[in-house]
Backbone as a chain_set.jsonl record, in Angstrom:
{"seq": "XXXXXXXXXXXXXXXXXXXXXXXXXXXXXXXXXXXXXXXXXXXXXXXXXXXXXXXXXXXXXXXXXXXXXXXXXXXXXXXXXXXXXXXXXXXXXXXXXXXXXXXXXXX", "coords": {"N": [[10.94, 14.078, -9.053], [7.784, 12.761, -9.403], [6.311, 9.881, -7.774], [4.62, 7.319, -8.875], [1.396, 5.942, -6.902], [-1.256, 5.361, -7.172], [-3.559, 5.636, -9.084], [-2.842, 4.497, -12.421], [-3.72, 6.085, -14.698], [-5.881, 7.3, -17.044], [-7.923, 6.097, -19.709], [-10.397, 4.233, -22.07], [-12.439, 1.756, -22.841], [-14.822, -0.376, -24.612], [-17.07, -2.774, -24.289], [-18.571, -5.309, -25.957], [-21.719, -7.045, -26.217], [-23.805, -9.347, -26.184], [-24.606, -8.907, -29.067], [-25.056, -6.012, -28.875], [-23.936, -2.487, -27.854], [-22.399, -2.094, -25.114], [-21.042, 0.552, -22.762], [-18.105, 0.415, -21.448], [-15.754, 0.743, -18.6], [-12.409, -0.404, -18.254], [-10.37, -2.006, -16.483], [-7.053, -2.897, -15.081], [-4.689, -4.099, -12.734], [-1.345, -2.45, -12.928], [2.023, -3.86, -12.169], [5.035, -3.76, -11.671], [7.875, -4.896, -11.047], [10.076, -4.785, -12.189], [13.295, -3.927, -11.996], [13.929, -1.413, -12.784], [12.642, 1.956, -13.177], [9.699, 2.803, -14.419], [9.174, 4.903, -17.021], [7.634, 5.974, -19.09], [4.567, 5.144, -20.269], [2.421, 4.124, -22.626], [-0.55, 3.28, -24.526], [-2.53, 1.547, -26.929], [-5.136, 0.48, -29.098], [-4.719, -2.965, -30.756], [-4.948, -2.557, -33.68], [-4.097, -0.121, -34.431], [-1.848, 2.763, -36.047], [-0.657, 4.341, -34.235], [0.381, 5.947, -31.255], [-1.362, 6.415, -28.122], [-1.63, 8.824, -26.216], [1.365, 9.576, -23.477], [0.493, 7.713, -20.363], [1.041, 7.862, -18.104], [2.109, 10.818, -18.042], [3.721, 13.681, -15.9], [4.155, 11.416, -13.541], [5.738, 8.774, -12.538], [6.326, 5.149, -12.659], [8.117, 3.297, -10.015], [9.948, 0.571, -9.11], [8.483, -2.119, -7.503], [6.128, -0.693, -7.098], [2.829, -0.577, -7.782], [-0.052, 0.132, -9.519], [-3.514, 1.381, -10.999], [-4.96, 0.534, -14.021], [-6.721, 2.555, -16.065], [-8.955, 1.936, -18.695], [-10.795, 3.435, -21.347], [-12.185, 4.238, -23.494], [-14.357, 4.068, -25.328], [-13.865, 2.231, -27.175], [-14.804, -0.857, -29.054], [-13.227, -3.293, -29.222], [-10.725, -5.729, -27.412], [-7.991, -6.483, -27.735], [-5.402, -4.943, -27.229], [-1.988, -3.061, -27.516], [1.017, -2.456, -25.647], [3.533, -0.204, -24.607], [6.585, 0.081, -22.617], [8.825, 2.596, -21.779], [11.853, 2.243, -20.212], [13.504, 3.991, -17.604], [16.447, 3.751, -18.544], [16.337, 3.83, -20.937], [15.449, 1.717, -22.559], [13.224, 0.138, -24.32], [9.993, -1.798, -23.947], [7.704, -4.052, -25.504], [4.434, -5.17, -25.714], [1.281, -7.081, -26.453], [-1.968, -8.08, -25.531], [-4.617, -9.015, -24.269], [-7.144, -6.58, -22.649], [-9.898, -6.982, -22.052], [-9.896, -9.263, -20.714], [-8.015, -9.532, -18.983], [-6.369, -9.108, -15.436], [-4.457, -8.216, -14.093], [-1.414, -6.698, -15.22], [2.557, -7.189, -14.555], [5.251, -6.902, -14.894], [8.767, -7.466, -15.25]], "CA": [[9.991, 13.295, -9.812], [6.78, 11.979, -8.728], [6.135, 8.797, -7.746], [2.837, 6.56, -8.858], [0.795, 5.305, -6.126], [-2.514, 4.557, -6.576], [-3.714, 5.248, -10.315], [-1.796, 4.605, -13.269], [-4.027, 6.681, -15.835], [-7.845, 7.477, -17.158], [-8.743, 5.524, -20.856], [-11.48, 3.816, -21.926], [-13.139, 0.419, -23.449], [-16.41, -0.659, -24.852], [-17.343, -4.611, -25.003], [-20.484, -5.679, -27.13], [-22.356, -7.646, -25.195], [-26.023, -10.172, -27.306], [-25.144, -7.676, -30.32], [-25.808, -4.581, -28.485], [-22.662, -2.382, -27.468], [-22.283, -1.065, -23.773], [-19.424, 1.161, -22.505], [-17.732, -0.29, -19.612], [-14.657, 0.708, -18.065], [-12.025, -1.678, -18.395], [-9.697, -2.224, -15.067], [-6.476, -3.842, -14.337], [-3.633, -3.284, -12.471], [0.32, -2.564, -13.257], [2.64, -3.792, -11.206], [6.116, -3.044, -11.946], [8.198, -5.889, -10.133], [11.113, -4.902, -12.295], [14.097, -3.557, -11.719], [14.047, -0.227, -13.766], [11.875, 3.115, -13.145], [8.779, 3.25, -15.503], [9.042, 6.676, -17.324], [6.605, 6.588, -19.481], [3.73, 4.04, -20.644], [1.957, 4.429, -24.019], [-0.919, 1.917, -24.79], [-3.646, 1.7, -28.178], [-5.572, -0.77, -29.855], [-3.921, -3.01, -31.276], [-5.175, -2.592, -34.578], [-3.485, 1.42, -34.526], [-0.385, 2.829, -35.614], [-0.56, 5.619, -33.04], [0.356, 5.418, -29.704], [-1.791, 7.116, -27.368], [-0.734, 9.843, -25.121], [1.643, 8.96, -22.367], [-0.405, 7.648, -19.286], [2.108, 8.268, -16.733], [2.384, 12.189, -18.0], [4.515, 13.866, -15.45], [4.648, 10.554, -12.716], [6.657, 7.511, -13.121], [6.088, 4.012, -11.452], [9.066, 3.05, -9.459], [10.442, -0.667, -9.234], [7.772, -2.531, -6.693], [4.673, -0.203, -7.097], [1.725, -0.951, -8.222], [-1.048, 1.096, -9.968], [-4.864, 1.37, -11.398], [-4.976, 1.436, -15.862], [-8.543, 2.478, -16.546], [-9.717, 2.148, -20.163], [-12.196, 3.993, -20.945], [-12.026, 4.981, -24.625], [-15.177, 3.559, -26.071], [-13.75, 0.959, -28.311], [-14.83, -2.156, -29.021], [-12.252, -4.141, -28.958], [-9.862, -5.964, -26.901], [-6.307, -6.491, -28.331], [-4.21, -3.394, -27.067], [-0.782, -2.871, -27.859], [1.428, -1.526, -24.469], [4.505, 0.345, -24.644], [6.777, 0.764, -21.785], [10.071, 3.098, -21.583], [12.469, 2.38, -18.551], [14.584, 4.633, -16.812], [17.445, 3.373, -19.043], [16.497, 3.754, -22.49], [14.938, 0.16, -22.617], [11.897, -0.204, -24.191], [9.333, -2.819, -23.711], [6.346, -3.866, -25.698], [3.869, -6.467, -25.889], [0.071, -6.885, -27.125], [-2.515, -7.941, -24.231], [-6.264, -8.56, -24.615], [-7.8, -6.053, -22.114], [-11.354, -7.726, -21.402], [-9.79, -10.656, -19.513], [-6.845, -8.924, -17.948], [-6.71, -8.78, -14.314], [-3.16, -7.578, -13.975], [0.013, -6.933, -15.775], [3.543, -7.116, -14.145], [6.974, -6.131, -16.068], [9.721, -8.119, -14.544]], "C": [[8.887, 12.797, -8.904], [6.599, 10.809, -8.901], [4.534, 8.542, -7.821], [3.079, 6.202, -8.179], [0.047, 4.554, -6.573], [-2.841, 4.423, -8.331], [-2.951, 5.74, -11.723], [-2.632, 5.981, -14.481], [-5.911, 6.524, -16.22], [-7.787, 6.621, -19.156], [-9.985, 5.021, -21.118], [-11.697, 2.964, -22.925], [-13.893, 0.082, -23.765], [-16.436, -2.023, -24.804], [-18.726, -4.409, -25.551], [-20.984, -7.105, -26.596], [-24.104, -8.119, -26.107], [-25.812, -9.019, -28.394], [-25.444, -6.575, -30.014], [-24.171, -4.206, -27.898], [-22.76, -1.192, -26.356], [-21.157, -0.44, -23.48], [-19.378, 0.376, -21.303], [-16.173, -0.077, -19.637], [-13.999, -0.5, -17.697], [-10.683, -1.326, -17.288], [-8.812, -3.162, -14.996], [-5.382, -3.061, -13.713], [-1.946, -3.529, -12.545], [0.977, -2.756, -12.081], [4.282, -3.751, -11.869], [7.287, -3.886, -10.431], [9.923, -5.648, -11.07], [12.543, -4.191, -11.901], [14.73, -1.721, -11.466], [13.111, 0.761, -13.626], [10.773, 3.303, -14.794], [8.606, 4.642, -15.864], [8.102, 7.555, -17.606], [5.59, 5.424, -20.013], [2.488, 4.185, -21.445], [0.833, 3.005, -24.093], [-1.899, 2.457, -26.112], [-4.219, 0.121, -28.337], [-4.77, -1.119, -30.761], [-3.976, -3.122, -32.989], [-4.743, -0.643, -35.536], [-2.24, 1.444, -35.195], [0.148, 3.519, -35.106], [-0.356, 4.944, -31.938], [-0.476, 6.73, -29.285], [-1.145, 7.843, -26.601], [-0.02, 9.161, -24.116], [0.878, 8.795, -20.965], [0.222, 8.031, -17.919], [1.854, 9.6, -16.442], [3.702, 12.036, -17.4], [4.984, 12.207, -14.004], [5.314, 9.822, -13.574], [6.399, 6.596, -12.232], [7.388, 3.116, -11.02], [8.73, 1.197, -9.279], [9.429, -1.062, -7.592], [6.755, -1.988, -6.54], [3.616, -1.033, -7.871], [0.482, -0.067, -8.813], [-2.603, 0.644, -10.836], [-4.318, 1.701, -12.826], [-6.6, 1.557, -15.929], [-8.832, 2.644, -17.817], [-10.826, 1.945, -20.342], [-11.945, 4.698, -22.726], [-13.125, 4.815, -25.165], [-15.454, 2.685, -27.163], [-14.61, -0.146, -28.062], [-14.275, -3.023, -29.114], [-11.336, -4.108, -27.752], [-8.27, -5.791, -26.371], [-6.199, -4.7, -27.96], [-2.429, -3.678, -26.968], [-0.518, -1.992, -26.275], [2.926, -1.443, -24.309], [5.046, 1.121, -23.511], [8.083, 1.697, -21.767], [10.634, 3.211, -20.428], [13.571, 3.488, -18.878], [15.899, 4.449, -17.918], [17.414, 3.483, -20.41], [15.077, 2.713, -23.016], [13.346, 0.763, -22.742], [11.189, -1.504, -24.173], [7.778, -3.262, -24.177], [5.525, -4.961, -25.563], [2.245, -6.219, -25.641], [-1.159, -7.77, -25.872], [-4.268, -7.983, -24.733], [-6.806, -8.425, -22.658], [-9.125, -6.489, -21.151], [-10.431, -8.574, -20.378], [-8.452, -10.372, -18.836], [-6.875, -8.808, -16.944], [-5.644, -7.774, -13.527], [-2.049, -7.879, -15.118], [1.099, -6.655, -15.264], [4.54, -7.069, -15.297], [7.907, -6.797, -14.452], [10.808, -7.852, -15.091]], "O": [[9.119, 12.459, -7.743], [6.657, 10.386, -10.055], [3.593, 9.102, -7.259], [4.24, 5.869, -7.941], [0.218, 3.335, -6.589], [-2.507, 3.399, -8.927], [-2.591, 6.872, -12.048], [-1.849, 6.764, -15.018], [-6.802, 5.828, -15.733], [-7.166, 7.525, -19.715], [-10.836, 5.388, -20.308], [-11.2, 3.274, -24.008], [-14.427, -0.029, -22.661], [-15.542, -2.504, -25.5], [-19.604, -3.548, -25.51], [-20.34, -8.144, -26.742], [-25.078, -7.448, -26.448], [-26.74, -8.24, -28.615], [-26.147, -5.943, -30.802], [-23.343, -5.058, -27.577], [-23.028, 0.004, -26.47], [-20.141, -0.916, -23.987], [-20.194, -0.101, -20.515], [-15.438, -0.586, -20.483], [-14.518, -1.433, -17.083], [-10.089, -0.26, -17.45], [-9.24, -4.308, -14.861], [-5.096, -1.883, -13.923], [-1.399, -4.596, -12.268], [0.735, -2.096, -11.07], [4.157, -3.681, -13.092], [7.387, -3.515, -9.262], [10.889, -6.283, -10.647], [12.249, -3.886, -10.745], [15.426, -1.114, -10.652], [12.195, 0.265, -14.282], [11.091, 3.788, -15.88], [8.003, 5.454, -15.163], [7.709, 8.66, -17.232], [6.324, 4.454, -20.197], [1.456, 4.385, -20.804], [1.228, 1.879, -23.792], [-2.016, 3.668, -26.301], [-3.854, -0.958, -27.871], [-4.148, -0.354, -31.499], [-3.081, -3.747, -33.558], [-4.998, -0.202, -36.657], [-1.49, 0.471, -35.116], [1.367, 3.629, -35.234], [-0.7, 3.806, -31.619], [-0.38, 7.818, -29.852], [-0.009, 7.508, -26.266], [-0.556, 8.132, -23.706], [0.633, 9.862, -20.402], [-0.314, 8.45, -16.893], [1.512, 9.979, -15.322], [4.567, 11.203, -17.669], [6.162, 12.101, -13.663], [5.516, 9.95, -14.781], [6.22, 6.933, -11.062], [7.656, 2.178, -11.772], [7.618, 0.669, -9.31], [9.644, -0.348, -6.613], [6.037, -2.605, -5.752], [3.819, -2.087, -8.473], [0.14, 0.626, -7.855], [-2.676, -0.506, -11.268], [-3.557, 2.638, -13.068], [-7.438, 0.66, -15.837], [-9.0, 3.833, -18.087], [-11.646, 1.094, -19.996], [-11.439, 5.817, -22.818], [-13.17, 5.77, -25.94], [-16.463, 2.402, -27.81], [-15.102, -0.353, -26.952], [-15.027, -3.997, -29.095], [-11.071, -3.087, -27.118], [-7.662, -5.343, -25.398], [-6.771, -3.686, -28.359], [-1.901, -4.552, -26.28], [-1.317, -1.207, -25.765], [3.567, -2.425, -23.934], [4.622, 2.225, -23.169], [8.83, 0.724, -21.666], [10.234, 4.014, -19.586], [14.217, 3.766, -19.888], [16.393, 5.572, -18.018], [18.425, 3.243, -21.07], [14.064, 3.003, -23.651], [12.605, 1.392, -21.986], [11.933, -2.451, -24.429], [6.793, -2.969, -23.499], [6.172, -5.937, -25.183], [1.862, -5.373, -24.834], [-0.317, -8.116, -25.043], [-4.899, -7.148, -25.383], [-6.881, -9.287, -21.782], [-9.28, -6.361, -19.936], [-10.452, -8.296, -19.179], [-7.958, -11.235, -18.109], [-7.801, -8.004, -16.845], [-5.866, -6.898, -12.691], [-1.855, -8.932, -15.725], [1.111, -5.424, -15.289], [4.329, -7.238, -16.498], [7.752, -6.649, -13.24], [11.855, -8.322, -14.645]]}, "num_chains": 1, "name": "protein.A"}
């Protein structure tokens, strides 16, 4: 298996900015402080009932890594939904507004 390093995955974000709407890549980073092997990691808006492709693919982010999420989709919105599957079965979800994110850890 491959191990994540550096970046977790490519997406993408829009904010709207005085009524006018710019793209802007939206940046934080995963850290993975828990116990359990990240398999696979699914995220959307949270206004979907799709999950997006897995961002991992073929890597996985091992217990103490750390990684780059880049969203890059062209939405306008915030709210994203993020779905993780450990090593074990165990899934893990929880909803997240994007813009003001700097990091997310899983403990």
């Amino acid at each position: 298996m491959k191990l994540l390093k550096q970046t977790v995955a490519v997406l993408a974000a829009t904010v709207v900015l005085s009524g006018q709407v710019l793209a802007q890549d939206i940046a934080y980073t995963l850290n993975n402080f828990s116990s359990l092997i990240v398999v696979e990691f699914y995220t959307s808006p949270a206004d979907s009932d799709d999950w997006e492709e897995d961002i991992l693919g073929a890597d996985v982010l091992a217990p103490g890594e750390s990684g780059t999420v880049n969203i890059a989709d062209g939405r306008t919105q915030c709210d994203y939904d993020l779905l993780f599957v450990m090593s074990d079965g165990q899934e893990v979800e929880d909803t997240v507004n994007i813009c003001e994110l700097g990091s997310y850890t899983l403990q």
